[in-house]
ChimeraX commands (.cxc) that place a marker at each C-alpha (Angstrom):
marker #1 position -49.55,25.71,-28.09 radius 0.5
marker #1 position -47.66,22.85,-26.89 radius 0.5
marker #1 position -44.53,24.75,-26.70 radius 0.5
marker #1 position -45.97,27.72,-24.55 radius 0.5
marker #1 position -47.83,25.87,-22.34 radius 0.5
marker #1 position -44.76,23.58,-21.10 radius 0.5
marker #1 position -42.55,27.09,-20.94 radius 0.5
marker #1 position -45.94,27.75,-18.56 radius 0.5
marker #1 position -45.54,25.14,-16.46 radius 0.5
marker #1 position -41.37,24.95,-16.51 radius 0.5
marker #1 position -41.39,28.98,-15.27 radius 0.5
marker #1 position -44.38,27.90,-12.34 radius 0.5
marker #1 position -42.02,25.25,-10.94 radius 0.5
marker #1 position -39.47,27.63,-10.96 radius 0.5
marker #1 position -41.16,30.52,-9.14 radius 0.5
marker #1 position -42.38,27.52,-6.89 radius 0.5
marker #1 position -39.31,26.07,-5.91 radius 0.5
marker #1 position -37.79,29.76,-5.48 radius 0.5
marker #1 position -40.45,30.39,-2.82 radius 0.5
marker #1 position -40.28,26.64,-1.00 radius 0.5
marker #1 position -35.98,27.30,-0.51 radius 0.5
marker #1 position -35.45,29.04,2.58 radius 0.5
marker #1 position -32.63,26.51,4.05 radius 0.5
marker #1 position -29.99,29.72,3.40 radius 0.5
marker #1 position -30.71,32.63,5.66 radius 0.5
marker #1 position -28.94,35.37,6.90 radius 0.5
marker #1 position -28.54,35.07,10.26 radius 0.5
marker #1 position -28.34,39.09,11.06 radius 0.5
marker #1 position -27.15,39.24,15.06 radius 0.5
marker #1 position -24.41,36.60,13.76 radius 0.5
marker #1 position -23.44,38.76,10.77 radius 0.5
marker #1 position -23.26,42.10,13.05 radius 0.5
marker #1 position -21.12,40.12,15.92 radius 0.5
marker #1 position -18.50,39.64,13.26 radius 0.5
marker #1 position -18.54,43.45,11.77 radius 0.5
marker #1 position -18.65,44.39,15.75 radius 0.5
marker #1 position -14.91,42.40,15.79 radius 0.5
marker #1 position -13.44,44.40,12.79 radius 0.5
marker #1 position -10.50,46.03,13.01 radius 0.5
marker #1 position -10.54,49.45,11.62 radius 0.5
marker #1 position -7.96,50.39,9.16 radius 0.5
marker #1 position -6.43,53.24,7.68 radius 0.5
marker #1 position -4.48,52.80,4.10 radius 0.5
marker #1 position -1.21,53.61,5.93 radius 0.5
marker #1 position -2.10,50.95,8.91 radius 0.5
marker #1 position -3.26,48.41,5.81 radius 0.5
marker #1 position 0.11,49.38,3.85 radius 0.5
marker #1 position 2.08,48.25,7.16 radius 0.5
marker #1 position 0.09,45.18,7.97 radius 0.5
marker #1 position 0.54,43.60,4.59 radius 0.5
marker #1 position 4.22,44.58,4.47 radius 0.5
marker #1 position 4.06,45.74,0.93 radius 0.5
marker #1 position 2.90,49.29,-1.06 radius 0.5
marker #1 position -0.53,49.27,-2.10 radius 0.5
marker #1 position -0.78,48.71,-5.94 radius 0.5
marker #1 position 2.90,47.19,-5.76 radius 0.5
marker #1 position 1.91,43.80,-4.56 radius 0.5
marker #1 position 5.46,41.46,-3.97 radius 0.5
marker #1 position 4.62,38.55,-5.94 radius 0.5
marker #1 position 6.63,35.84,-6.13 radius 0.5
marker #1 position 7.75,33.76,-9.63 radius 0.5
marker #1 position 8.18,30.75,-9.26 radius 0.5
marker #1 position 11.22,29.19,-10.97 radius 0.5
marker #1 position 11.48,28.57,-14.58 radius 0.5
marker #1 position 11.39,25.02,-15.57 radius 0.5
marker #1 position 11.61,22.80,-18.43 radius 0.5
marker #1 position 8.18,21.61,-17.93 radius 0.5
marker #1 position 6.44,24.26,-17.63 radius 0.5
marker #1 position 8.71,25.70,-20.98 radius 0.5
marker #1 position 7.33,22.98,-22.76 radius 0.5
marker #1 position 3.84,22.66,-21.25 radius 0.5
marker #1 position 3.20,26.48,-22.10 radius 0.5
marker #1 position 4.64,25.94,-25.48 radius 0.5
marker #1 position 2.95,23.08,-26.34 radius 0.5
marker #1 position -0.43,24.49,-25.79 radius 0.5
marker #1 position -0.15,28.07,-26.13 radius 0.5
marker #1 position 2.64,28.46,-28.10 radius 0.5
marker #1 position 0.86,30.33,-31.01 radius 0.5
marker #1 position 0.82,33.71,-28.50 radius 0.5
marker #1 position 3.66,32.99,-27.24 radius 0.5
marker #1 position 2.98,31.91,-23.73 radius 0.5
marker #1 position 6.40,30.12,-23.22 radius 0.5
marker #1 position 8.42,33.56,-24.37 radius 0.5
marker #1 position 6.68,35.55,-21.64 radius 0.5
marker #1 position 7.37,32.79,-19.11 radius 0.5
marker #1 position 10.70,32.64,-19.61 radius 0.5
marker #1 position 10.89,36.84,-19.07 radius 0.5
marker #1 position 10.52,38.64,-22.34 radius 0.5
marker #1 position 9.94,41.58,-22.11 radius 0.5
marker #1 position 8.50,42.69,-25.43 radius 0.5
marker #1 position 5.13,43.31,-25.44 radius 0.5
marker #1 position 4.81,42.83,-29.23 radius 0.5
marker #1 position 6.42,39.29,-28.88 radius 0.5
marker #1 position 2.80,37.81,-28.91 radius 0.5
marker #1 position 1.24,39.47,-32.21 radius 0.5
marker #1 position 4.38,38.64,-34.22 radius 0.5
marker #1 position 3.51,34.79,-33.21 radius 0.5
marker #1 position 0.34,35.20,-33.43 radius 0.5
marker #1 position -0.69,37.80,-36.41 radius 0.5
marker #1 position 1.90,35.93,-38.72 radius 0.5
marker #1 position -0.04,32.78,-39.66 radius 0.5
marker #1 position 2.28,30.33,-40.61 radius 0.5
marker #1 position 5.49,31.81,-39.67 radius 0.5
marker #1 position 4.87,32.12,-35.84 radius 0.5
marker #1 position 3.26,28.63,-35.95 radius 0.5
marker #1 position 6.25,26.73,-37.41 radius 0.5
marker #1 position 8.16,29.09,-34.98 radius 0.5
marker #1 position 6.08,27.81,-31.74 radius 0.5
marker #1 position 6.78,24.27,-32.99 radius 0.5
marker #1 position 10.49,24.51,-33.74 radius 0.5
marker #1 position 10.41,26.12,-29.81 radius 0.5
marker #1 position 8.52,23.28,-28.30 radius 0.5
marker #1 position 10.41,20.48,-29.84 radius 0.5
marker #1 position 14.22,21.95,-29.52 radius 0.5
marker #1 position 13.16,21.74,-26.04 radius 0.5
marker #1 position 12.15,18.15,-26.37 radius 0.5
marker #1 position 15.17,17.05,-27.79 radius 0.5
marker #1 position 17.87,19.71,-25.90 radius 0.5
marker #1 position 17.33,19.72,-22.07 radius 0.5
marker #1 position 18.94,23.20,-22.05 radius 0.5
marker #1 position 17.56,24.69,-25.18 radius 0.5
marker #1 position 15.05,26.22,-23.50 radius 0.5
marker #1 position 17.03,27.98,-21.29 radius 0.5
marker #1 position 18.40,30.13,-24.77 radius 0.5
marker #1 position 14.80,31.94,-24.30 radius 0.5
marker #1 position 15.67,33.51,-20.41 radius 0.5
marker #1 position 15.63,37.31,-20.94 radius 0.5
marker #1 position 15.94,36.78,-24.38 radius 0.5
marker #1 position 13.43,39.83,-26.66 radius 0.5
marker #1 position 14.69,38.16,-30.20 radius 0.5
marker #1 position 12.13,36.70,-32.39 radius 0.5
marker #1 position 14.52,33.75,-33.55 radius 0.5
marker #1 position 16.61,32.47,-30.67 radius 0.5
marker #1 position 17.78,29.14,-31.98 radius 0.5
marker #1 position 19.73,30.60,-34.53 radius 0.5
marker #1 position 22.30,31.96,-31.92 radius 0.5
marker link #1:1,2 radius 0.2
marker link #1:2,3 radius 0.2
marker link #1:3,4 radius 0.2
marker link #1:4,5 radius 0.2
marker link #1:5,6 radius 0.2
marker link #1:6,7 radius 0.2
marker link #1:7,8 radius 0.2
marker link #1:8,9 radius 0.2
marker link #1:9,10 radius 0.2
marker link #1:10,11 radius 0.2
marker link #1:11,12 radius 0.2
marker link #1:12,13 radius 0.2
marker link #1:13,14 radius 0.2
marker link #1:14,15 radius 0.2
marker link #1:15,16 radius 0.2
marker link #1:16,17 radius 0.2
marker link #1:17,18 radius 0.2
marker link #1:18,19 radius 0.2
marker link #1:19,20 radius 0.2
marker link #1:20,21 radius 0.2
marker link #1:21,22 radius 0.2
marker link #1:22,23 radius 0.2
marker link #1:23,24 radius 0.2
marker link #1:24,25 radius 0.2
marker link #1:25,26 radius 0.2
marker link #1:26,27 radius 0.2
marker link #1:27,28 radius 0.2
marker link #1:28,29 radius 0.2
marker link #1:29,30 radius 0.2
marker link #1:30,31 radius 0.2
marker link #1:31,32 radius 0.2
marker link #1:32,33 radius 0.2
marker link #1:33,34 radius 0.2
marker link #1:34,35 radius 0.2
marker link #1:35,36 radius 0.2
marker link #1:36,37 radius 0.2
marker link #1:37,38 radius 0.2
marker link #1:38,39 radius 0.2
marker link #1:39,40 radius 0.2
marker link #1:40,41 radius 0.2
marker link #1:41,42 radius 0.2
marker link #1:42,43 radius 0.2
marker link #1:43,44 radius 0.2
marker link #1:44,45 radius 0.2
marker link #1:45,46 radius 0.2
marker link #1:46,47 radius 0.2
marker link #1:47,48 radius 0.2
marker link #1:48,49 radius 0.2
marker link #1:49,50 radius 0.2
marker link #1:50,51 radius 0.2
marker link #1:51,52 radius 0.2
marker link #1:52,53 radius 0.2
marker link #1:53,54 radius 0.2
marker link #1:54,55 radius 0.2
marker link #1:55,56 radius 0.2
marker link #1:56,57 radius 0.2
marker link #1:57,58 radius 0.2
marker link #1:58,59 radius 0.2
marker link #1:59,60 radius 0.2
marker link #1:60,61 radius 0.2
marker link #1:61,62 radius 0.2
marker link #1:62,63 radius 0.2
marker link #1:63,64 radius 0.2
marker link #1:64,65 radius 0.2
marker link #1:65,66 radius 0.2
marker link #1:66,67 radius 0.2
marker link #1:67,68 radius 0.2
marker link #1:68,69 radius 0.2
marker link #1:69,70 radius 0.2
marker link #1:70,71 radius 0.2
marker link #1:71,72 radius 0.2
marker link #1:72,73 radius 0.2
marker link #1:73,74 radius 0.2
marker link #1:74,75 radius 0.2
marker link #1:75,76 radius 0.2
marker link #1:76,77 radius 0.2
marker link #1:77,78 radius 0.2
marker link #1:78,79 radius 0.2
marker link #1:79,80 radius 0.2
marker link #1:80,81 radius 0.2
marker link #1:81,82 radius 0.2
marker link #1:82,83 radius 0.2
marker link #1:83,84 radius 0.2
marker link #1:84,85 radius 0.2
marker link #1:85,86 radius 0.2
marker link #1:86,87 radius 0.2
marker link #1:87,88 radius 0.2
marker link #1:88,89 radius 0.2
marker link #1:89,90 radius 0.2
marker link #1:90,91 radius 0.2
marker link #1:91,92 radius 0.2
marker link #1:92,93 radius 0.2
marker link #1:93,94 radius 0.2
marker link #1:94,95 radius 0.2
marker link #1:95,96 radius 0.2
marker link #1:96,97 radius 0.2
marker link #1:97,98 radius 0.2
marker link #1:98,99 radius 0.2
marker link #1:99,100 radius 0.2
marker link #1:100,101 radius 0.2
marker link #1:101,102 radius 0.2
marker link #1:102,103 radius 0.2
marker link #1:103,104 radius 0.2
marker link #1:104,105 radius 0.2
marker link #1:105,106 radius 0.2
marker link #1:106,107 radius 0.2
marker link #1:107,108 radius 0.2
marker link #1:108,109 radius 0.2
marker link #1:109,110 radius 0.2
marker link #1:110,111 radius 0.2
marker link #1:111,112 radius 0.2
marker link #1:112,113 radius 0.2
marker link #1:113,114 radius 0.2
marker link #1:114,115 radius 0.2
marker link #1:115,116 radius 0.2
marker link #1:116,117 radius 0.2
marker link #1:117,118 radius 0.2
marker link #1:118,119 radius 0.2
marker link #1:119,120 radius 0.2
marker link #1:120,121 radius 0.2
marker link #1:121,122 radius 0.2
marker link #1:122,123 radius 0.2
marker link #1:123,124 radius 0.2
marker link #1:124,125 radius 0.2
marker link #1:125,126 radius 0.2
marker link #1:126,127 radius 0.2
marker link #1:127,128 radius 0.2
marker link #1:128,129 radius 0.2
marker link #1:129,130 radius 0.2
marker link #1:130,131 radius 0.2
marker link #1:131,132 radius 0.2
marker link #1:132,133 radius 0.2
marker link #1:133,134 radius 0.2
marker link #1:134,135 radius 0.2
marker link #1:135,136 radius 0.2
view
């Protein structure tokens, strides 16, 4: 009984203090003012204003570094995050780390700490689809 009647009173103050808010309000002549100023667009007008096809956005990489090798490694090596940022390309690359439970552990790890101890080992990975790149 206990139980019921404090879920009672909790849902009252709730509907209570639903009703007293009213400090957020649409302000309806403001919000029409600003549709008035809209530019209207077609897809071709859009394409040309943003300087780019639609569904091909330009985005840009930024560069590959050590750190962020090594940051993706450390934490998310076990999908291999750090393979994908340093531009492999197979799309499998992930569930061979991942789906092989020991293997693509002890893979991740040898990955994150040649790159602790090489300051260019990392760089072996760039556009590189093999499974074992140290080995090279």
């Amino acid at each position: 009984m206990r139980k019921a009647l404090l879920g009672v009173i909790i849902a009252v103050s709730f509907a209570a203090k639903a009703n007293i808010d009213t400090k957020y309000q649409v302000d309806e002549n403001k919000l029409n003012a600003i549709v008035m100023q809209a530019i209207e667009m077609t897809e071709n007008e859009l394409d040309e204003y943003l300087n780019c096809s639609i569904g091909k956005m330009n985005v840009l990489v930024p560069e590959q570094t050590r750190g962020g090798y090594l940051l993706r490694a450390f934490f998310c090596g076990g999908i291999a995050l750090h393979r994908y940022y340093m531009g492999t390309s197979n799309q499998w690359m992930w569930a061979m780390y991942f789906c092989i439970p020991v293997v693509g552990e002890v893979t991740a790890c040898v990955d994150f700490w040649g790159a602790v101890f090489d300051k260019d080992f990392y760089l072996k990975y760039k556009n590189n689809d093999k499974y074992i790149v140290w080995l090279d």
